[in-house]
C-alpha positions as CSV (number, residue, x, y, z in Angstrom):
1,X,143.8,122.4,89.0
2,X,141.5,118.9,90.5
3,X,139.2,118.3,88.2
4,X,135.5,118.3,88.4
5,X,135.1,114.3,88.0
6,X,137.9,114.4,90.8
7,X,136.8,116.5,93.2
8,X,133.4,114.8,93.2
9,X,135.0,111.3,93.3
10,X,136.5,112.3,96.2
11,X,134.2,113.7,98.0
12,X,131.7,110.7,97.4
13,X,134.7,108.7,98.6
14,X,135.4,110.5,101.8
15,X,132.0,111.0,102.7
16,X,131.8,106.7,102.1
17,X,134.4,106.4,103.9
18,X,133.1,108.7,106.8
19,X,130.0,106.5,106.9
20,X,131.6,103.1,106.7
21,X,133.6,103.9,109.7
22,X,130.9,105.4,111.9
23,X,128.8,102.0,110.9
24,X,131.8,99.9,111.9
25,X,132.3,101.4,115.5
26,X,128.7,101.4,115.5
27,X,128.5,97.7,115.0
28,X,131.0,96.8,117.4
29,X,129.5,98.7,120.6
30,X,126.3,97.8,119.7
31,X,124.6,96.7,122.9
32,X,120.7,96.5,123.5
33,X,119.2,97.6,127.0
34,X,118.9,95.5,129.2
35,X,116.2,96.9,131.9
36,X,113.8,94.5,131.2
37,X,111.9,92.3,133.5
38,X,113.5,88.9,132.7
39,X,110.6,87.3,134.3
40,X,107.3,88.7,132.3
41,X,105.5,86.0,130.7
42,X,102.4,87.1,129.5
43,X,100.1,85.3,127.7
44,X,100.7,85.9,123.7
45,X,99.1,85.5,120.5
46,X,101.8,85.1,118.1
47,X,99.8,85.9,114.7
48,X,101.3,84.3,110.6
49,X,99.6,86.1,108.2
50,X,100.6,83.4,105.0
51,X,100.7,83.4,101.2
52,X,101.8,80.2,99.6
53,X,104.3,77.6,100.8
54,X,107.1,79.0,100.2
55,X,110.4,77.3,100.6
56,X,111.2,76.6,104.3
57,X,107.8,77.5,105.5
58,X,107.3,74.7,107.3
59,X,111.0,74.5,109.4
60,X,109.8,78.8,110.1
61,X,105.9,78.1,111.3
62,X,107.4,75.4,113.4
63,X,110.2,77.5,115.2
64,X,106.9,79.2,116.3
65,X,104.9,76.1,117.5
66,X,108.0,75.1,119.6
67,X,108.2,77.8,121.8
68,X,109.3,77.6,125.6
69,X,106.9,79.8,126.9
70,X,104.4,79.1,129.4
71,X,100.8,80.0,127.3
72,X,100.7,81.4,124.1
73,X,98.8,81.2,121.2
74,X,99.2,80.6,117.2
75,X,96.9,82.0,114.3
76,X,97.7,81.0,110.7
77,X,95.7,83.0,108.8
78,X,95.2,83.0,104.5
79,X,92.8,84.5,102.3
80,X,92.9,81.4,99.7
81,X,90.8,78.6,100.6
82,X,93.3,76.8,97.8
83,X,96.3,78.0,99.8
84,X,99.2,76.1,99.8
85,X,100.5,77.3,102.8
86,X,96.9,75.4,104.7
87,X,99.1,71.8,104.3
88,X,101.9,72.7,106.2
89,X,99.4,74.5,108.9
90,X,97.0,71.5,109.1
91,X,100.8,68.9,109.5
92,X,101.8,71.5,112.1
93,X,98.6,71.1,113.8
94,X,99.0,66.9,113.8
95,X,102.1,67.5,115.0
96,X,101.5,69.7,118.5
97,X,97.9,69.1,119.1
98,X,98.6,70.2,122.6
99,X,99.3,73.7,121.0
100,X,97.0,76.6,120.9
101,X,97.0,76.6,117.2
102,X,94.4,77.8,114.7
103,X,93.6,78.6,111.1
104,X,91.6,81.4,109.5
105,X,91.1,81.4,106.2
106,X,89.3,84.6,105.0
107,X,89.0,86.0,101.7
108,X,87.3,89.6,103.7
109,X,89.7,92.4,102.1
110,X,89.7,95.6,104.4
111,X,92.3,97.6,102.3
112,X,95.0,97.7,99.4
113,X,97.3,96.1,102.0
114,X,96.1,92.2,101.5
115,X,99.2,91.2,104.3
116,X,97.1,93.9,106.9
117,X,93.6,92.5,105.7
118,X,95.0,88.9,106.4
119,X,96.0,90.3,110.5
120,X,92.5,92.6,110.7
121,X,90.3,88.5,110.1
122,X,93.1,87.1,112.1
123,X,93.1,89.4,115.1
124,X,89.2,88.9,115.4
125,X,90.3,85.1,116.9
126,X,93.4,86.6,119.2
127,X,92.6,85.5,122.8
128,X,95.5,87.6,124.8
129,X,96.4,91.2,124.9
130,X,100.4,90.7,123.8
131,X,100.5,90.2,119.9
132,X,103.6,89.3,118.2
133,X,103.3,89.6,114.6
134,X,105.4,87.7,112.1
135,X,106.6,87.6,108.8
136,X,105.8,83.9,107.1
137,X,109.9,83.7,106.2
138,X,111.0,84.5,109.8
139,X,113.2,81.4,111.7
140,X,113.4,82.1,115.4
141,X,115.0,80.4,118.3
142,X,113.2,78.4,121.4
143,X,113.6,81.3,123.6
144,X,112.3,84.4,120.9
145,X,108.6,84.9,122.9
146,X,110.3,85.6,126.1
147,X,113.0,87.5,125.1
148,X,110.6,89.9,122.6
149,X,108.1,89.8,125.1
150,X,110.1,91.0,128.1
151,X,110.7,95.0,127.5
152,X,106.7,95.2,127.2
153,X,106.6,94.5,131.7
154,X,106.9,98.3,130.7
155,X,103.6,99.7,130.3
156,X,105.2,102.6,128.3
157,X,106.7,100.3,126.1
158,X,104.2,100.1,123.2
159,X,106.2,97.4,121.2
160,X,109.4,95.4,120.7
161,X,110.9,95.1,117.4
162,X,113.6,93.1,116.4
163,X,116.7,93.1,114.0
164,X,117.0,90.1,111.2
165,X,119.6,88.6,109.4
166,X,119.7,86.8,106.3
167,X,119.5,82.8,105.9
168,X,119.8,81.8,102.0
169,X,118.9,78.8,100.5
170,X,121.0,77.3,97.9
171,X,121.9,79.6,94.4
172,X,123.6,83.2,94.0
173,X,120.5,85.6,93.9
174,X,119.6,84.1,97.2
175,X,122.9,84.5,99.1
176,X,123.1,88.2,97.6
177,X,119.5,88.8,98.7
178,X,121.0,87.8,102.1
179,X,124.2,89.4,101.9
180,X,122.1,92.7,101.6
181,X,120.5,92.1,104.3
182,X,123.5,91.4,107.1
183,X,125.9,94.3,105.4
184,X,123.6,97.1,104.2
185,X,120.3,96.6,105.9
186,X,121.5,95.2,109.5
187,X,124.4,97.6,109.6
188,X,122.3,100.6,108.7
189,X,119.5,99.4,111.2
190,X,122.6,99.8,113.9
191,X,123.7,102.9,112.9
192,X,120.2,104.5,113.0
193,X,119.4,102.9,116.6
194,X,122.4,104.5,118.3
195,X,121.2,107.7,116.6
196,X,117.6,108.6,118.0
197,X,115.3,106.9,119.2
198,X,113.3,103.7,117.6
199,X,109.9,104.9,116.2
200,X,109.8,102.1,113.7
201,X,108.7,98.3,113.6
202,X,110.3,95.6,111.5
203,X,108.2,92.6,109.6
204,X,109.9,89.6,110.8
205,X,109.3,89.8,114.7
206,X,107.7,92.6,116.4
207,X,105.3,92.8,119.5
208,X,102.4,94.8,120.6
209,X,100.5,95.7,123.4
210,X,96.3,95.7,122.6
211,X,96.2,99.1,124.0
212,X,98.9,100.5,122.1
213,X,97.5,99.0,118.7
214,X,94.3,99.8,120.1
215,X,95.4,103.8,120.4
216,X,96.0,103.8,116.7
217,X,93.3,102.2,114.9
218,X,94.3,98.4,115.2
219,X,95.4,96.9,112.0
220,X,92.9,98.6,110.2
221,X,94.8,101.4,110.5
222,X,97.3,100.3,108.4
223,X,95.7,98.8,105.7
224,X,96.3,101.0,103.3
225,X,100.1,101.4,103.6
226,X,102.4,98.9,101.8
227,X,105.3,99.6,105.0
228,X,102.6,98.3,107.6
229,X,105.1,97.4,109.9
230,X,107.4,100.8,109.6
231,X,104.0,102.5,110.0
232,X,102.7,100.5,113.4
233,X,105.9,101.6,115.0
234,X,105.9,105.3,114.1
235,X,102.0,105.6,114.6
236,X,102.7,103.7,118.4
237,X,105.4,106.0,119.3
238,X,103.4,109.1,117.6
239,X,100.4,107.8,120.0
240,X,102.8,108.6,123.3
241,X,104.3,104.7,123.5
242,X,108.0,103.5,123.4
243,X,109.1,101.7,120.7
244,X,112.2,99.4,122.0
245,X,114.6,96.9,120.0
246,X,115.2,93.6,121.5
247,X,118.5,91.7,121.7
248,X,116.9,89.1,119.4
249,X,118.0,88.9,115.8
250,X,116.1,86.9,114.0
251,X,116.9,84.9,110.8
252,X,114.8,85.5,107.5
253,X,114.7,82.9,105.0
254,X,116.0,84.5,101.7
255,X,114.7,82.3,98.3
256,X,115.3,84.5,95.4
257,X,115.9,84.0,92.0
258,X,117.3,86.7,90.0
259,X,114.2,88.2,89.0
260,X,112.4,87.7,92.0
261,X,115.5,89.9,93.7
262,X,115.4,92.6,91.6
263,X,111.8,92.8,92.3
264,X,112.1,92.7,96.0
265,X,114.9,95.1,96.6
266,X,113.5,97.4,93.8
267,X,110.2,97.4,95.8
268,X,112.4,97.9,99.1
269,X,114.2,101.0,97.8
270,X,111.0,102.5,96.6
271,X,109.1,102.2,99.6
272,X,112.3,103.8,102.0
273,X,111.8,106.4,99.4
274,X,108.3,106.7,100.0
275,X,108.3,107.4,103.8
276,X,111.6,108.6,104.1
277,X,112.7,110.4,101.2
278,X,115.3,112.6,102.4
279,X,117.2,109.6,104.2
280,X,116.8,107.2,100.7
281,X,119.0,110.0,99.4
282,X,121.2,110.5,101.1
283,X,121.5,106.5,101.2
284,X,123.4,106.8,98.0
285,X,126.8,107.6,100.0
286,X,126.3,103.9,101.2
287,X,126.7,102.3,98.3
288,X,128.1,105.0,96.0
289,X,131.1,101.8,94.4
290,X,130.3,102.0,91.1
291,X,130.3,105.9,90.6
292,X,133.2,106.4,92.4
293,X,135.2,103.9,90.1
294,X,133.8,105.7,86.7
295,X,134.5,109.1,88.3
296,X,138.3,108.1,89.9
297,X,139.5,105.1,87.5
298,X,140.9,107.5,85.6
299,X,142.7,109.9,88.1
300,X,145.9,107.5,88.5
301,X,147.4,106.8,92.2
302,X,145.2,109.2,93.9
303,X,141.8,107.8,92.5
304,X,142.8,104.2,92.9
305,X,143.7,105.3,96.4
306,X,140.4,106.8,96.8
307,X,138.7,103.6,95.4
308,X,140.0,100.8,97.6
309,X,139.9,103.2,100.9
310,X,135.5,102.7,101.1
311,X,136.1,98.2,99.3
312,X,138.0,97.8,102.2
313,X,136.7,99.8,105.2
314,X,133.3,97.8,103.4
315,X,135.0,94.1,104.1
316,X,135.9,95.5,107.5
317,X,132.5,96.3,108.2
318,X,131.9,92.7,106.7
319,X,133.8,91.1,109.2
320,X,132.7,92.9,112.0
321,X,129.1,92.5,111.3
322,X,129.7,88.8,111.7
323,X,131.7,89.0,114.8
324,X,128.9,90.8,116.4
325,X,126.1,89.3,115.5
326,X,127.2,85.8,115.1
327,X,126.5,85.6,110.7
328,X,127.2,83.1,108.3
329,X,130.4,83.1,105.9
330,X,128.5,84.7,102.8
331,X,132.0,85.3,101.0
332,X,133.6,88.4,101.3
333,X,134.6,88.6,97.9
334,X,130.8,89.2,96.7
335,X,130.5,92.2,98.3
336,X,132.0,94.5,95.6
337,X,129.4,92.9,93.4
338,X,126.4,93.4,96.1
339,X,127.8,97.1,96.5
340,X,127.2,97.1,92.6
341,X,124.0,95.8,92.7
342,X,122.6,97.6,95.3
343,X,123.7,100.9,93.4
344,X,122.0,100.0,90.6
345,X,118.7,99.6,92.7
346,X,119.3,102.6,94.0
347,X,119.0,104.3,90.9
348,X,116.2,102.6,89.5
349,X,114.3,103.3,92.8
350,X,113.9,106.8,91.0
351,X,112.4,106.2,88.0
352,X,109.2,105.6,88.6
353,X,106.7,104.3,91.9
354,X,105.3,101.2,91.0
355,X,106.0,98.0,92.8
356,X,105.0,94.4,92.3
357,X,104.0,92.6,95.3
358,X,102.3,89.8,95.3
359,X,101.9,89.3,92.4
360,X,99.7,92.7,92.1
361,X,100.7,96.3,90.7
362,X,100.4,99.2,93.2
363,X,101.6,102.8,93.2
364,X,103.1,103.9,96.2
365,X,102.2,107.8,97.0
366,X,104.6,110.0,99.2
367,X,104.3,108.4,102.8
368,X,103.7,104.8,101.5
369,X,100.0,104.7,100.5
370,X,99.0,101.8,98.0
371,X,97.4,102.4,94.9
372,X,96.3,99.4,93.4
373,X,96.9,99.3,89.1
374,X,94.7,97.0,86.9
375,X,97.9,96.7,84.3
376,X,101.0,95.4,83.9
377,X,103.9,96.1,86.1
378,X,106.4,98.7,84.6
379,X,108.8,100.4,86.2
């Protein structure tokens, strides 16, 4: 008779397995849509809320100055007068003075959400009714504008979102920050685009029509909710919009040190459980490594079988992620230990709903509401 610890080792395994392959065919037929109108050009305010100059800021904020696009404009926006990130603006400013480039620096808080609060002052200075928002770590190429921009010559496209991948800096806890990224986030992102439809928005690079934000509050809307960009893209499609992906993948800048890591992802995991709670669970079947070794390590041939069958279809979905969407040699022999690590987020994810962002404690309440806490973080 199978044992218990075997039968559930093996059904974790196979059901592993199951997803690994579907993310791997998934991955290589991945294709966007390509009915867009190649030649929309819209004017564009591209809009950076910041928060410290943080390593590579300067190299991201100027992919964004050095766009070939025919008008388009640039808001930096902080809340700290003392901000670091105003240096690199104001050189970035010297440097393409015939830019449309501008600063606001306002301290005005309009919800929990200081990142939203930063976009509601910053939208007040927007001239043109296509906003691209962006993430302060996001890296993009000459041609990003035109590319995002084209699927909104649609007027029932609400917004364009785009996939990211992972650009480390030097040191381990920033190339697994990254790795997590290209072969759990980006491959997951894949497998639930070919699924349904997009109703979601990502932080690096997304943009909006003013009507569409318009239809559901403006930023304002969102100021309360620590996923602002998961929530702009569900409450634009929810408003009667389409929310499309472009071809675009664009690199985020990944700086961590162990702690900082731990933080993040921890704050990641707890947020997906937040707004989608049924789909963070099942997430465990995606990283499920370490629990099927302690429940099959002991089961001889077949458990050792049933062991390497999801490490190896997981370097195969390595490899392909990096055929298709052109990614950097990480080392493949670090993803057994980023399968471990990611488990072990996983599991903490449920122990509690505080984050630290910021450098500020918040609760997150089912659906992704931020509670702001006056002491210490704890998990």
């Amino acid at each position: 008779m199978l044992s218990v610890t075997l039968v559930i080792g093996l059904v974790l395994a196979v059901l592993s397995a199951g997803y690994l392959v579907l993310a791997i065919v998934r991955v290589l037929g991945y294709r966007v849509a390509t009915d867009v109108d190649s030649e929309y050009r819209p004017p564009v305010t591209v809009l950076k809320p910041l928060c410290g100059a943080e390593a590579g800021l300067y190299d991201c904020l100027r992919s964004f100055c050095d766009q070939d696009y025919p008008e388009f404009q640039v808001i930096f926006g902080v809340a700290d007068p003392a901000d670091g990130a105003i240096a690199v603006v104001r050189r970035l400013m010297a440097e393409f003075p015939e830019r449309d480039l501008a600063l606001v620096v306002g301290g005005r808080v309009h919800g929990a959400n200081l990142k939203v609060s930063n976009l509601v002052n910053m939208a007040a200075l927007a001239k043109h009714d296509v906003l691209v928002v962006s993430d302060s770590d996001a890296r993009v190429a000459h041609d990003c504008l035109a590319r995002v921009v084209a699927p909104l010559g649609d007027s029932r496209t609400g917004a364009v979102t785009c996939l990211y991948k992972g650009a480390p800096l030097p040191g381990l806890a920033s190339t697994l920050g990254a790795l997590f990224i290209d072969d759990w986030f980006l491959s997951s992102a894949v497998v639930d685009a070919r699924m349904r439809d997009v109703t979601y928005c990502f932080g690096p690079v997304s943009a909006v029509r003013r009507d569409a934000l318009d239809a559901i509050g403006g930023f304002g809307r969102l100021a309360t909710q620590l996923a602002d960009d998961f929530m702009m893209g569900r409450l634009i499609a929810a408003a009667g919009y389409r929310v499309r992906l472009s071809d675009v993948v664009v690199e985020t800048v990944v700086a961590e040190t162990w702690r900082s890591l731990f933080a993040h992802e921890l704050r990641w995991a707890r947020t997906v459980r937040a707004v989608k709670p049924g789909e963070h669970f099942l997430s465990g079947i995606t990283e499920p490594l370490p629990l099927i070794f302690l429940l099959l390590c002991d089961h001889g041939a077949i458990g050792w079988t049933a062991i390497a069958v999801p490490v190896v279809l997981r370097l195969v979905l390595h490899f392909a992620l990096r055929r298709r969407f052109d990614l950097g040699s990480l080392g493949a022999r670090l993803v057994p230990v980023r399968e471990c690590l990611c488990f072990v987020v996983w599991v903490a994810s449920f122990a509690g709903n505080n984050v630290r962002w910021r450098n500020r404690d918040f609760a997150i309440e089912p659906g992704g509401r931020l509670i702001p806490l006056a002491g210490r973080y704890a998990s």
